[in-house]
N, C-alpha and C positions, 0 to 999 in steps of 0.2 A: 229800356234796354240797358245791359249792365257794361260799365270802364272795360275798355279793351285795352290791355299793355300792346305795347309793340317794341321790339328791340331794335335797335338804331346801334349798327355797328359804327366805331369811329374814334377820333383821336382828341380827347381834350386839353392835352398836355403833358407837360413835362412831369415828373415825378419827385419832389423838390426830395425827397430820401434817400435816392440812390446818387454820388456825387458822380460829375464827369468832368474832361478836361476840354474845354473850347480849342487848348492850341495843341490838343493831341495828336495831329498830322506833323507838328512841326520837333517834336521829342526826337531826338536823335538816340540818348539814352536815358531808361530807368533802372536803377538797383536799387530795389526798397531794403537790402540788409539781410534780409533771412536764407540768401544764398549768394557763394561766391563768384557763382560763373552762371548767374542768368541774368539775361536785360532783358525788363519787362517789355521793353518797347515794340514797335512793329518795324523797327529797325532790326531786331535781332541780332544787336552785337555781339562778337565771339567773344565772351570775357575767359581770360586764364590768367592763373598765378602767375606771380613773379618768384621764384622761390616757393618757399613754405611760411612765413611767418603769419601772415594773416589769418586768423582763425571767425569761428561763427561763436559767439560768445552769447550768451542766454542770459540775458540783461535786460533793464526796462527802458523801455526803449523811450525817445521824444514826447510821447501820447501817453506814458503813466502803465501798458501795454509790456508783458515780459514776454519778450520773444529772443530770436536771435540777432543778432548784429555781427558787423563788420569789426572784429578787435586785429588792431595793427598791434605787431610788439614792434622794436627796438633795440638792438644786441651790438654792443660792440664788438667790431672785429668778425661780423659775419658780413656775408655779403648782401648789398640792399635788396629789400621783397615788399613786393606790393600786388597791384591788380591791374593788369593789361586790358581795359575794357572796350578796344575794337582791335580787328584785325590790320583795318588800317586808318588812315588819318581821318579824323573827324575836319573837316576842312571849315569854317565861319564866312570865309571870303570876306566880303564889305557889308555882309546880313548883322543883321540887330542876333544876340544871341544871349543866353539864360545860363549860368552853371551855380548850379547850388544843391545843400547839401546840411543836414546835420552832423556834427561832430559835439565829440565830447574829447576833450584832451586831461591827459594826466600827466603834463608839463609844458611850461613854455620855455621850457630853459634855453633851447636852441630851435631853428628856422625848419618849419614842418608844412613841406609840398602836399596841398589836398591834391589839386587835380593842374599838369604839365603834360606837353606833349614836346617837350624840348629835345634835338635832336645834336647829332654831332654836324648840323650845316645846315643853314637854313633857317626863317623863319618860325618862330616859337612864341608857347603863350603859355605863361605861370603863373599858377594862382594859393600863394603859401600864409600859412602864419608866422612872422618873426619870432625872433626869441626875445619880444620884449611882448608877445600875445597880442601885438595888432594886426591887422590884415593888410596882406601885399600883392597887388599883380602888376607884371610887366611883361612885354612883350619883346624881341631883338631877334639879332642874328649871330648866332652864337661863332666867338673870335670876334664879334663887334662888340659896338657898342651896347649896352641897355635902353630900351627905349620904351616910352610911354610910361614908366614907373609909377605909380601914385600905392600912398597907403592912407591906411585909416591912424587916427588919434584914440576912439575906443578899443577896449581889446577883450579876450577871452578869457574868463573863470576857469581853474581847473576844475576838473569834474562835473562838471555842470552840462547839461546838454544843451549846445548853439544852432541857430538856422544861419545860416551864411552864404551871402548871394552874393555873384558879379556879373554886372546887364551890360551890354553896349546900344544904344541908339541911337542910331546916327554916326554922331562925331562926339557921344557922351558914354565915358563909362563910367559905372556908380558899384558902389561895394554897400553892403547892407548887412548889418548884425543885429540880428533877431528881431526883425521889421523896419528898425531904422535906420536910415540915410547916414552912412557914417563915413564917406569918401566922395569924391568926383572929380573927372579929369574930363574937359574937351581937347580931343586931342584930332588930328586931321584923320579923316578915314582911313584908312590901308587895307589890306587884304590881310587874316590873320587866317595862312594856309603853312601850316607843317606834314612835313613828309610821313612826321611818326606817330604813331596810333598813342593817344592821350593814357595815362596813368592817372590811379587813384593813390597816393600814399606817400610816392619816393620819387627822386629827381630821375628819370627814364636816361637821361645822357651818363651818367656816370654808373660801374659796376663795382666801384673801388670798394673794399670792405672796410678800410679805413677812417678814422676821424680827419678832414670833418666831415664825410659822405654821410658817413651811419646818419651822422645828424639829421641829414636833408629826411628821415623816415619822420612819419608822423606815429605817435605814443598814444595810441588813444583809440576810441572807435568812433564810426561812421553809421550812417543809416541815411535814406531816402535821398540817393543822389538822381539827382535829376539834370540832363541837360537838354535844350531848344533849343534850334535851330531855326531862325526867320524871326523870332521874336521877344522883345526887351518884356519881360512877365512884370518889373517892380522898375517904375523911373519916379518914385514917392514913397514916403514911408508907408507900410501895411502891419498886417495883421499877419504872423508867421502861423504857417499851416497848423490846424489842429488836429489833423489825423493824416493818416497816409496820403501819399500821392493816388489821384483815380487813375486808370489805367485801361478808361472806354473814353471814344470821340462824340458821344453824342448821351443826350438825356434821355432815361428810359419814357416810353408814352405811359399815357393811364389809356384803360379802353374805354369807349363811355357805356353805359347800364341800362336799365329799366328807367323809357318814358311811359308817362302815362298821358293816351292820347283820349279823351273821353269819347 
């Protein structure tokens, strides 16, 4: 009697070539760069300008990849512009949380706000590059004091494309440039809830067109900002991404094939 096949429908696994994100429930927001006003997330934040200066720039991107990007200019004497990317408050509470992002600056001369949600009352959270190119975040209430300040000692290459991360865990926040551990503060837990929907670019509490406002604009572009909510992505040094962010919650299956049952 001759080999009978028989098809066995079923799941053998994951698909190790298609990438996915384990903490993709917890994304609050994605903006891979090639458009101003969409978040990939299942969040769906309302992103819009702040002004006009931001543009989509066709540049190579992190990955070697020429596509579009996020280009911030910088102009004295106009009025600050950037990227409103929710409608309203991104709130962290006392959750472990992820913000990170590549940039590329073309100066550090003066202090340039990636991502603040800093309001005129109220608890706030800011996360900038100084104008001596290190990394700075702190938290406060603004007409108080500054609180929780720490910065890094490493700092930013012009021109050059950076990955740059700030995790909170716990009672630990850590700052990361380009995989490595280059900041940490334990600081007491708090709740880091602001009333005003987070910015990409420019300090959100002030409209002043003046120096040194302009200054607080970041010169430069952006690409695959990413932020989590529930969970610290990097409390160690790693391996900064080598390609885009994934923007699926689970690993695709394989089906399984042809047994042969003799």
């Amino acid at each position: 009697m001759g080999r009978k096949n028989a098809y066995l429908g079923g799941i053998i696994g994951a698909d190790p070539l298609v990438p996915y994100d384990e903490h993709w429930d917890k994304v609050v927001l994605l903006m891979d760069g090639t458009d101003k006003e969409e978040d990939l997330s299942d969040s769906n934040q309302t992103v819009t300008e702040t002004n006009t200066l931001p543009v989509l720039s066709n540049e190579v991107d992190p990955f070697g990849n020429t596509v579009d990007v996020l280009d911030f200019d910088r102009v004295v004497g106009t009025a600050i512009s950037g990227i409103q990317v929710a409608s309203s408050a991104i709130q962290f509470g006392t959750s472990p949380f992820t913000i990170e992002m590549w940039v590329k600056v073309a100066s550090t001369a003066d202090p340039q706000y990636l991502y603040s949600d800093r309001q005129s009352s109220g608890n706030y959270v800011m996360f900038r590059i100084e104008n001596n190119g290190t990394l700075r975040f702190f938290r406060g209430v603004v007409g108080g004091n500054v609180q929780g300040s720490f910065s890094s000692t490493a700092t930013l290459s012009t021109g050059t494309w950076h990955h740059v991360a700030l995790t909170r865990d716990g009672s630990d926040l850590r700052m990361f440039l380009d995989g490595a551990e280059v900041a940490t503060s334990s600081q007491s837990i708090v709740s880091f809830n602001s009333g005003t929907p987070p910015v990409l670019g420019y300090d959100p509490s002030s409209t002043n067109s003046a120096n040194p406002y302009y200054s607080g604009q970041l010169a430069g572009q952006m690409a695959q900002v990413r932020v989590t909510k529930g969970v610290a992505r990097y409390t160690a040094a790693f391996t900064p991404p080598t390609a885009s962010f994934p923007t699926t919650s689970a690993p695709a299956l394989r089906e399984t094939g042809i047994f042969n049952l003799g």
